[in-house]
One Martini backbone bead per residue (centre of mass of N, CA, C, O) as a GRO file, in nm:
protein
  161
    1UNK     BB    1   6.564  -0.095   0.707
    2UNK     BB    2   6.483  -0.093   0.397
    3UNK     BB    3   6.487  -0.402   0.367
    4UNK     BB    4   6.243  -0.429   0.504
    5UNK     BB    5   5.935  -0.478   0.459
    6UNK     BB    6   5.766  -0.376   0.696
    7UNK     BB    7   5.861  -0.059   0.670
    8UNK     BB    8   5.683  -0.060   0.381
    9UNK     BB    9   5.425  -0.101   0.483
   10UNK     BB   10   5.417   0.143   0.718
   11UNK     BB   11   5.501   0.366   0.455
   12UNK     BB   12   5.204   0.277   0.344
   13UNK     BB   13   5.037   0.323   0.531
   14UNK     BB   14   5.087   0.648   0.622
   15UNK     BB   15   5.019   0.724   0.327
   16UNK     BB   16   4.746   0.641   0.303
   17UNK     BB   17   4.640   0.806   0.566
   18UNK     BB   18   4.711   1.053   0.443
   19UNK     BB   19   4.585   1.076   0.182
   20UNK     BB   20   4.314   1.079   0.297
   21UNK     BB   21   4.322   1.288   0.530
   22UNK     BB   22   4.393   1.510   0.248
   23UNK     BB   23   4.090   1.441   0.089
   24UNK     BB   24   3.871   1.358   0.265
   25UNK     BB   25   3.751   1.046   0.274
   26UNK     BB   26   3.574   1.077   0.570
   27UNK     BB   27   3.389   1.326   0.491
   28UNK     BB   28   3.260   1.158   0.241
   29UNK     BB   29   3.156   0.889   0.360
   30UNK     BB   30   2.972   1.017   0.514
   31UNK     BB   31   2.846   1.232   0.324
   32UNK     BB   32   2.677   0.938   0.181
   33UNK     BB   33   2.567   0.837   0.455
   34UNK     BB   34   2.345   1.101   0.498
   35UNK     BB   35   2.217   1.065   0.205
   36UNK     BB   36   2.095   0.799   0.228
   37UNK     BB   37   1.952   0.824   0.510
   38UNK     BB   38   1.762   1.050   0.415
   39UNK     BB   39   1.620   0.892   0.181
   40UNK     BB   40   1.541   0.643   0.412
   41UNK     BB   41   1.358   0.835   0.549
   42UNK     BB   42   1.172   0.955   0.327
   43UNK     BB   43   1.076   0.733   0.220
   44UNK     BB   44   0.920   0.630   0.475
   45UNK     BB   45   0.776   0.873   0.515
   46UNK     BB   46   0.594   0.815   0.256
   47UNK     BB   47   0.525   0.520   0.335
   48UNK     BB   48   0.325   0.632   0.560
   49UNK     BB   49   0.153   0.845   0.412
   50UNK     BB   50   0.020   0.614   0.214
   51UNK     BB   51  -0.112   0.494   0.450
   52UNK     BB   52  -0.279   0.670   0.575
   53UNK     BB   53  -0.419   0.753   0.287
   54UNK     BB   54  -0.559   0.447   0.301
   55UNK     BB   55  -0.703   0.452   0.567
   56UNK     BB   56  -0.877   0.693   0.525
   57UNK     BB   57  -1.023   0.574   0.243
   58UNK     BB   58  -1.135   0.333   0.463
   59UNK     BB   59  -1.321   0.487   0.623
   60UNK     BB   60  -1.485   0.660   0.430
   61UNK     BB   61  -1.607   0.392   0.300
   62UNK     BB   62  -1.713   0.288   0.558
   63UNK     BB   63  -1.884   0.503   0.612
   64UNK     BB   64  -2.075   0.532   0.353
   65UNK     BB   65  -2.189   0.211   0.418
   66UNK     BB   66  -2.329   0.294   0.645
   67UNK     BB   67  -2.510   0.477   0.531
   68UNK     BB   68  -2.640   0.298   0.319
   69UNK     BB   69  -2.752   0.119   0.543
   70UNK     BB   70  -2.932   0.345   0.694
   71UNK     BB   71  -3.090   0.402   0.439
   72UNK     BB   72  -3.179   0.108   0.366
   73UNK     BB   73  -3.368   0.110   0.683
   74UNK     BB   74  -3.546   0.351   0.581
   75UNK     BB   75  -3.681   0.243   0.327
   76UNK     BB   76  -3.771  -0.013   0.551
   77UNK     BB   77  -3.959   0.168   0.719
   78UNK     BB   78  -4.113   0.317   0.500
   79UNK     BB   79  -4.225   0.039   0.381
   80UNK     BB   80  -4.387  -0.027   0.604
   81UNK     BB   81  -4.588   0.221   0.665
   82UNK     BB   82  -4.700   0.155   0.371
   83UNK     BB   83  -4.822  -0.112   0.452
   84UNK     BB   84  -5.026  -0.013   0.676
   85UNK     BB   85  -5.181   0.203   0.503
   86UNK     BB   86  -5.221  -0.037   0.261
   87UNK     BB   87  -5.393  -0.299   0.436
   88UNK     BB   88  -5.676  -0.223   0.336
   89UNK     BB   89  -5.671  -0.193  -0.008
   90UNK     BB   90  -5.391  -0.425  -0.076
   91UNK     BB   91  -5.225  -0.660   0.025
   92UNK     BB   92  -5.087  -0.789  -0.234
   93UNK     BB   93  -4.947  -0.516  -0.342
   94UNK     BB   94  -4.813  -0.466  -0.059
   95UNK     BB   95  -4.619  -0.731  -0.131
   96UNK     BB   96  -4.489  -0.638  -0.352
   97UNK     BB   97  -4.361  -0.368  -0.305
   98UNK     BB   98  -4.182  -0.471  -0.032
   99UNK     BB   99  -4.012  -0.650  -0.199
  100UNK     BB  100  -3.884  -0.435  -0.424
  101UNK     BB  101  -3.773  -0.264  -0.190
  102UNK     BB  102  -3.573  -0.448  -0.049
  103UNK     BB  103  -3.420  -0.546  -0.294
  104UNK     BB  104  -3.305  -0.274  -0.351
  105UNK     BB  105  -3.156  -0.228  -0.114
  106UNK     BB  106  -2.990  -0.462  -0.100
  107UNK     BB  107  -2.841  -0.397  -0.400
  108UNK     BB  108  -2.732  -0.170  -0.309
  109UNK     BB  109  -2.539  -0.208  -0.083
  110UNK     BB  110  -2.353  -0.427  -0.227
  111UNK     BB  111  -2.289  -0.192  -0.440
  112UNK     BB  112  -2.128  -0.033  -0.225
  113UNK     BB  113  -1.983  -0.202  -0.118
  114UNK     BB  114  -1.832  -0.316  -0.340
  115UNK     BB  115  -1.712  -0.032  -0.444
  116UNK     BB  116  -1.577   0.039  -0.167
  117UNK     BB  117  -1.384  -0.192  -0.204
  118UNK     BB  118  -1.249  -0.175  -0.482
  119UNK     BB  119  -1.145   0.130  -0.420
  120UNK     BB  120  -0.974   0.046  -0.160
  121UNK     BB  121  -0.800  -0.175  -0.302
  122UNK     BB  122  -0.701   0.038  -0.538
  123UNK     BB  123  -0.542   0.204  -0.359
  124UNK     BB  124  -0.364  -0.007  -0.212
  125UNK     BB  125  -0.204  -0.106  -0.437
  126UNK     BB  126  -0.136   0.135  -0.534
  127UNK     BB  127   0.059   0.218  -0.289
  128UNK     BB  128   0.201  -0.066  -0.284
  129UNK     BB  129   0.313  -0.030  -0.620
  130UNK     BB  130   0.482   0.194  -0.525
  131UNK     BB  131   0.622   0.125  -0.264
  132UNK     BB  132   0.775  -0.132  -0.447
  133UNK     BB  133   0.917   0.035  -0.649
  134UNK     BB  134   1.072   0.189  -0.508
  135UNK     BB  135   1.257   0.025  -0.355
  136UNK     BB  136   1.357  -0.171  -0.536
  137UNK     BB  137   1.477   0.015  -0.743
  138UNK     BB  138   1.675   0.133  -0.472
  139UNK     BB  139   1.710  -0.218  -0.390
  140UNK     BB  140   1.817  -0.297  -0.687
  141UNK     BB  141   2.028  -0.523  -0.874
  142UNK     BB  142   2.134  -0.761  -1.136
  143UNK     BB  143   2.175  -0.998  -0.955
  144UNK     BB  144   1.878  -0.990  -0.814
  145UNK     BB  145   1.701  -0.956  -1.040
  146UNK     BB  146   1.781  -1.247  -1.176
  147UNK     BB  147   1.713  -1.401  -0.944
  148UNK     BB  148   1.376  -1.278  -0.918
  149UNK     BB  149   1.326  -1.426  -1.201
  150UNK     BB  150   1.388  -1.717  -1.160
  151UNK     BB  151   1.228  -1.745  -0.932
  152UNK     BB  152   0.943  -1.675  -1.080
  153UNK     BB  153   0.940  -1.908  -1.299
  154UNK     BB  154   0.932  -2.139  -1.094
  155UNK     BB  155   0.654  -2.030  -0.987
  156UNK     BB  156   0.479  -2.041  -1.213
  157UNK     BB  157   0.523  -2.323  -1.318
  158UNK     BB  158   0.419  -2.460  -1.055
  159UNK     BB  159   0.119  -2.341  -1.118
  160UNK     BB  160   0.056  -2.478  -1.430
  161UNK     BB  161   0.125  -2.773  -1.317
   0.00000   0.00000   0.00000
């Protein structure tokens, strides 16, 4: 009986179970997959708040520049108005401050779009270069990395030639 190797398998599966199963080997490798579980809900949990925080401040941009166009209608109505008040006493003048009053109306709208998307721009760069650093951090080892760094060199390398 001892001489069969099968039998030295068996006691050798046997004494393997057992010594696992009295180190508590499963209820360990358990307990390390819902800590793993845990880290990628609340991960996952931070990048959608962060998505959200990125969603509401291009609303409040958007609301900003509507604002803004608002005012800018008004400016472009208040100067209407004055030219009609003013178009007994001086054509000429009355449609030169018109012209100088809509452009600079339409100059502040741009430089408001403007600054509200860059604004919008930078806050989303921020948020996806940050969950994209935590992932990364998180799920990069050795071999991914240098994998990583020669497709870039090889992309880069295509771009400037």
């Amino acid at each position: 009986m001892f001489s069969n190797p099968e039998t030295w398998v068996a006691i050798g599966f046997v004494v393997f179970v057992a010594l696992a199963i009295y180190l508590k080997l499963p209820r360990m490798i358990a307990a390390k997959l819902d800590e793993r579980a845990d880290r990628i809900a609340k991960e996952l949990d931070e990048a959608q708040r962060l998505r959200e925080e990125a969603q509401a401040l291009f609303a409040e941009y958007k609301r900003k520049a509507d604002a803004a166009g608002e005012e800018a209608e008004a400016i472009i109505a208040l100067a209407k108005e004055e030219a009609e008040l003013y178009a007994q006493e001086a054509k000429a003048a009355l449609d030169e401050m018109l012209e100088r009053r809509t452009a600079a109306a339409e100059q502040k709208i741009e430089q408001a779009e403007a600054h509200a998307m860059q604004e919008v721009r930078a806050v989303a760069a921020t948020a996806a270069v940050e969950a994209a650093r935590k992932v990364i951090r998180d799920n990069m080892d050795a071999k991914k990395a240098n994998a990583l760094i020669k497709t870039s060199i090889e992309d880069i390398r295509k771009h400037l030639h």
